[in-house]
SESE-231332 format. One record per residue (C-alpha): residue in one letter; x, y, z. Coordinates in steps of 0.5 Angstrom, whole numbers, padded with zeros to 4 digits, always signed. Layout:
# residues N
aXYZ;...
END
This chain:
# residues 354
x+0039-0029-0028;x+0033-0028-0026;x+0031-0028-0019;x+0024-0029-0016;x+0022-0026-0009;x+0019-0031-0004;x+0014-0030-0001;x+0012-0034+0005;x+0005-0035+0008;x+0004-0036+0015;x-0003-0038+0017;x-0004-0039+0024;x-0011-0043+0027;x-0018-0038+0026;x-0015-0036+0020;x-0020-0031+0016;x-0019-0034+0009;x-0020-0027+0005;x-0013-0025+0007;x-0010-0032+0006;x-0011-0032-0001;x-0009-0024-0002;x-0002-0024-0002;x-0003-0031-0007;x-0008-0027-0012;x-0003-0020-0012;x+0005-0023-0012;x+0002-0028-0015;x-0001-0025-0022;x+0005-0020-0023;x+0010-0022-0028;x+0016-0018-0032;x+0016-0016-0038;x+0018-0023-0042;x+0011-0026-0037;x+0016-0029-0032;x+0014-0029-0025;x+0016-0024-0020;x+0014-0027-0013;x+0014-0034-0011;x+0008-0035-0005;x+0008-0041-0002;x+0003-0042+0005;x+0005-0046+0011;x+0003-0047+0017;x+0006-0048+0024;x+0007-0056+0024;x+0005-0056+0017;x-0002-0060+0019;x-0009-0057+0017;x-0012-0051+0021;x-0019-0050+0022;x-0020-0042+0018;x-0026-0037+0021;x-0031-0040+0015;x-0032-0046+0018;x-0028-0050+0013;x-0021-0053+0015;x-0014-0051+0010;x-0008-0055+0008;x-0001-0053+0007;x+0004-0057+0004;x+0009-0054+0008;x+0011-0053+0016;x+0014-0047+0020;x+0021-0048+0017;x+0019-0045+0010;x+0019-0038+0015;x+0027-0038+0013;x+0026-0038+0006;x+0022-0032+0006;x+0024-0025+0003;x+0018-0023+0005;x+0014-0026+0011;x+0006-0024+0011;x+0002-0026+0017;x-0006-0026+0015;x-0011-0024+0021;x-0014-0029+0025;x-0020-0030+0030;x-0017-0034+0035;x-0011-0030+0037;x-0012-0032+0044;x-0006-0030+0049;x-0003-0026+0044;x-0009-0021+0044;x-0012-0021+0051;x-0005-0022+0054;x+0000-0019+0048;x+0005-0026+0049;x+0006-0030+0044;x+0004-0038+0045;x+0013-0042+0045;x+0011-0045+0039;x+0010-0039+0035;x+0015-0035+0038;x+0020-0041+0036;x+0017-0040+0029;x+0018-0033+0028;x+0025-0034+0030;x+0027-0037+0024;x+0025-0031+0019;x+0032-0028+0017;x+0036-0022+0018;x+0032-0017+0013;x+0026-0020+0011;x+0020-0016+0010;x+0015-0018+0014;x+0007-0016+0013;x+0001-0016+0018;x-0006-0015+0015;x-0012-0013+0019;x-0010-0017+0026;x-0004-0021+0025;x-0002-0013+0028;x-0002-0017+0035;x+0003-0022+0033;x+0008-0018+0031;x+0007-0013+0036;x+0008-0018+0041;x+0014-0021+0038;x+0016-0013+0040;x+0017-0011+0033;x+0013-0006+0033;x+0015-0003+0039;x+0016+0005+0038;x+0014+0005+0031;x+0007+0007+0027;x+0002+0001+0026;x-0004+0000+0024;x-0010-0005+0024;x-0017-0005+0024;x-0021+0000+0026;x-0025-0004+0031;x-0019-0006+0035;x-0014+0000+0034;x-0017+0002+0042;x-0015-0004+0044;x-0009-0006+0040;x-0007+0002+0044;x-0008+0000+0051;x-0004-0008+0050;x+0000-0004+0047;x+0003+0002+0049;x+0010+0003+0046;x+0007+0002+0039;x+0004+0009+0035;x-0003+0006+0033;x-0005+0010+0027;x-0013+0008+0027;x-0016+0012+0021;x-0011+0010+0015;x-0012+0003+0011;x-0003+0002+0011;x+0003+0004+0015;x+0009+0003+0011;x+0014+0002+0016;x+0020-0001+0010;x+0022-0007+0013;x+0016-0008+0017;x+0008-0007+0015;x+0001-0007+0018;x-0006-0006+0014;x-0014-0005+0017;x-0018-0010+0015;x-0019-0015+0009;x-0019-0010+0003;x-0014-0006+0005;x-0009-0012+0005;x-0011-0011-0002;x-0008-0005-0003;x-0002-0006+0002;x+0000-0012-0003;x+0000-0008-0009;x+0003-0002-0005;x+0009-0007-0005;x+0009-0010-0012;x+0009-0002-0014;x+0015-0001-0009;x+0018-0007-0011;x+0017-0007-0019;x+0014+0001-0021;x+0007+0002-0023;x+0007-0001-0029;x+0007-0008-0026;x+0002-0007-0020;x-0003-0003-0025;x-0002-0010-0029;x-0004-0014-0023;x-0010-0010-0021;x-0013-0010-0028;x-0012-0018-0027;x-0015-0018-0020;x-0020-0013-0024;x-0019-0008-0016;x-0017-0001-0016;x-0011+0000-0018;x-0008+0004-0012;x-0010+0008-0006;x-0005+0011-0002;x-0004+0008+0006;x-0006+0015+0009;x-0014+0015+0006;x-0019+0013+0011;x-0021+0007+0013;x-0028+0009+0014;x-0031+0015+0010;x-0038+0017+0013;x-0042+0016+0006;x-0038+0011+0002;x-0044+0010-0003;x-0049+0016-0004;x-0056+0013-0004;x-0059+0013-0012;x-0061+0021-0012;x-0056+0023-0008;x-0051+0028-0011;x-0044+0026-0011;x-0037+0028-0014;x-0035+0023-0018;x-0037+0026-0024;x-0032+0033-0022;x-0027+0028-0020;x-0026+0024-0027;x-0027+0031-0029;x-0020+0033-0026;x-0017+0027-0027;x-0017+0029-0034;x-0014+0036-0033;x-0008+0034-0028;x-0004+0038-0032;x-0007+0045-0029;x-0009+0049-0023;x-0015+0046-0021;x-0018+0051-0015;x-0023+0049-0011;x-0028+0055-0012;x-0027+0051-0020;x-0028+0044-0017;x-0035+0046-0014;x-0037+0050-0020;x-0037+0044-0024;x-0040+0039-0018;x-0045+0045-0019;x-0045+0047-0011;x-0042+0052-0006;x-0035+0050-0005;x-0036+0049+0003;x-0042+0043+0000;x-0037+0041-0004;x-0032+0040+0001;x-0036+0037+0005;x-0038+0033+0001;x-0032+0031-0002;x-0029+0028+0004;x-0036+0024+0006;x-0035+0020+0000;x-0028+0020-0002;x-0024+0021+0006;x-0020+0026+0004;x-0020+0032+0002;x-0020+0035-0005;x-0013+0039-0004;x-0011+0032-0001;x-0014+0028-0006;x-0011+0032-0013;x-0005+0032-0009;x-0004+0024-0009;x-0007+0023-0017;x-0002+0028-0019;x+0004+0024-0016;x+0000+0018-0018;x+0001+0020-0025;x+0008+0024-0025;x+0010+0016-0022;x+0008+0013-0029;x+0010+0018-0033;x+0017+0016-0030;x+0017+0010-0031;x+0014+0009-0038;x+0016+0015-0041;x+0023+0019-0044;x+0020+0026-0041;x+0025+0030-0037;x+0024+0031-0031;x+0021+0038-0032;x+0016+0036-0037;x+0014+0031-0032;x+0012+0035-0027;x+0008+0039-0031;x+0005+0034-0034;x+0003+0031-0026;x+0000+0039-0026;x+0007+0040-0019;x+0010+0045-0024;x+0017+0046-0023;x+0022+0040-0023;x+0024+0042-0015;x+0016+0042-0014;x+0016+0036-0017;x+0022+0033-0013;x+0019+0036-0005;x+0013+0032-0006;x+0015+0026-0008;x+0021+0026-0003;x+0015+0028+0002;x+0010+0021-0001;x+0016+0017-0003;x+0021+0019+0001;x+0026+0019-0006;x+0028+0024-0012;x+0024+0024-0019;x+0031+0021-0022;x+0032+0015-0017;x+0025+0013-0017;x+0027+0012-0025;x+0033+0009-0024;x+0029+0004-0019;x+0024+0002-0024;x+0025+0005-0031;x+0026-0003-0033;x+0019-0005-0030;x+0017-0004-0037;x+0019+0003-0039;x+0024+0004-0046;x+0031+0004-0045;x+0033+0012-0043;x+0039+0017-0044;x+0042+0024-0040;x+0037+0028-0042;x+0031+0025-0039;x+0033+0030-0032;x+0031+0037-0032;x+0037+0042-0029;x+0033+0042-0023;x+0034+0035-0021;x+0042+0035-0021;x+0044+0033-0014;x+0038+0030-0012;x+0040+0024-0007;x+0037+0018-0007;x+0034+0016-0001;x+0030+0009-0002;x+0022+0009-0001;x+0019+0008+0005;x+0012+0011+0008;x+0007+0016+0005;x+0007+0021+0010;x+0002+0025+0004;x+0004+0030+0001;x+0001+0039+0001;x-0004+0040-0003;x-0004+0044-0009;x-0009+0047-0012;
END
């Protein structure tokens, strides 16, 4: 029987109505193969009445806190009426009577902010967070005890996660429909939400030139270029070559625009793509790690152990079902055998290779 993974909303008063409505829009637009919904999302607030949001307009629930013991995932957007929890790092009784009812082993999820609330709540306490770049200074001296990372858009931290602001709880959401469901499904739900499909949690959260001016020169054209060439060693001196400029100016470049560097950047789309080739298609293993551009199946397996924190054959056994056709023993290359199988926690970011 199918089972739907509940999501459950808290939205707390001067919640920012953006991130209210993510979790919805992402878990709510993936479906299995037969179109049955993956996810259950449902909204509540503390005593289930209205509360008034950041854009001056009020919001209703249908439900109260005791939806929070419900959840298998619990999301907590940002608010701009945090109050004690961000000048003093105390949670108010009722909300901490609130989040007493979350179960054992939920998941739970801060975007942007709500970083605060579950750092009070001493969840965070000796782990590595995030919030919004704005506020990491002051969210490092509230709190002390947490490893604030302030330059990446998510930390995953398994069972607790964090994001910088607005769109990065976008990526977050889909980074967990991908680590719950595989690539196939969290592509299809970017395809319907019409965002990009993924950027890994460690790129930047502010790059010094996001949008080059009308006749400014940019990478883009390189980089789609090397998207089509994952296959085979792409150096640097030949992605300068082709962007038309000396490698310093095109490494400068690169990261004004994209946040990371080139080596960095080739690295994620290649563990992208060895990801889908897992889960879509019979190749085995070795063939996929060529394809991806890694090389070798043990190439292949230190990266994704690096990003994923699992081997090429376990990430196909967790996710070959979300789309990809029934698959034999010969699907794992003679390298791969005795490969563990670790579950997938945080993308660290894995070597560049070139």
């Amino acid at each position: 029987m199918h089972s739907v993974h509940s999501v459950v909303v808290l939205a707390l008063e001067g919640v920012i109505p953006f991130e209210l409505g993510t979790p919805a829009r992402i878990f709510g637009s993936a479906e299995g193969p037969d179109g049955e919904p993956l996810y259950e999302v449902i909204a509540c607030t503390l005593d289930g009445a209205p509360v008034n949001s950041d854009a001056g307009f009020s919001i209703a629930v249908e439900h109260d806190a005791s939806a929070l013991a419900t959840a298998d995932t619990l999301v907590i957007p940002p608010s701009s009426a945090l109050g004690a929890v961000r000048e003093h790092g105390c949670l108010p009784e009722r909300l901490a009577e609130a989040l007493a009812l979350v179960r054992p082993g939920t998941r739970i999820v801060a975007i942007c902010t709500a970083s605060y609330v579950l750092a009070a709540a001493g969840l965070l306490d000796g782990r590595s967070a995030t919030t919004h770049w704005r506020e990491a200074e002051h969210f490092q001296r509230a709190f002390p005890r947490v490893r604030v990372e302030r330059n990446v858009l998510f930390v995953d931290g398994g069972d607790v996660l964090t994001s910088a602001g607005v769109a990065a709880g976008v990526d977050l959401c889909l980074h967990l429909v991908r680590r719950d469901h595989g690539s196939a499904v969290a592509s299809q739900v970017a395809r319907r939400c019409v965002v990009p499909p993924w950027r890994d949690g460690d790129q930047a959260q502010v790059v010094e030139h996001p949008v080059p001016g009308p006749s400014s020169a940019t990478t883009a054209p390189t980089r789609a270029w090397a998207l089509e060439r994952l296959h085979r060693p792409l150096p640097l001196p030949e992605l300068a070559a082709h962007a038309r400029t000396s490698v310093r100016t095109f490494t400068r470049r690169f990261r004004a625009e994209v946040g990371v560097t080139p080596g960095s950047w080739l690295t994620a789309q290649r563990v992208e793509l060895a990801r889908r080739l897992l889960e879509t298609s019979d190749l085995p293993i070795d063939h996929v790690a060529q394809r991806a551009g890694f090389g070798t199946a043990n190439s292949l397996r230190q990266h994704l152990r690096s990003t994923l924190g699992t081997s090429p054959a376990a990430y196909r056994r967790a996710f070959h079902a979300a789309g990809a056709p029934a698959r034999g023993v010969n699907d794992v290359g003679v390298n791969d055998v005795g490969a563990d199988d670790a579950p997938a926690r945080r993308a660290d970011g894995a070597p560049p290779v070139a």
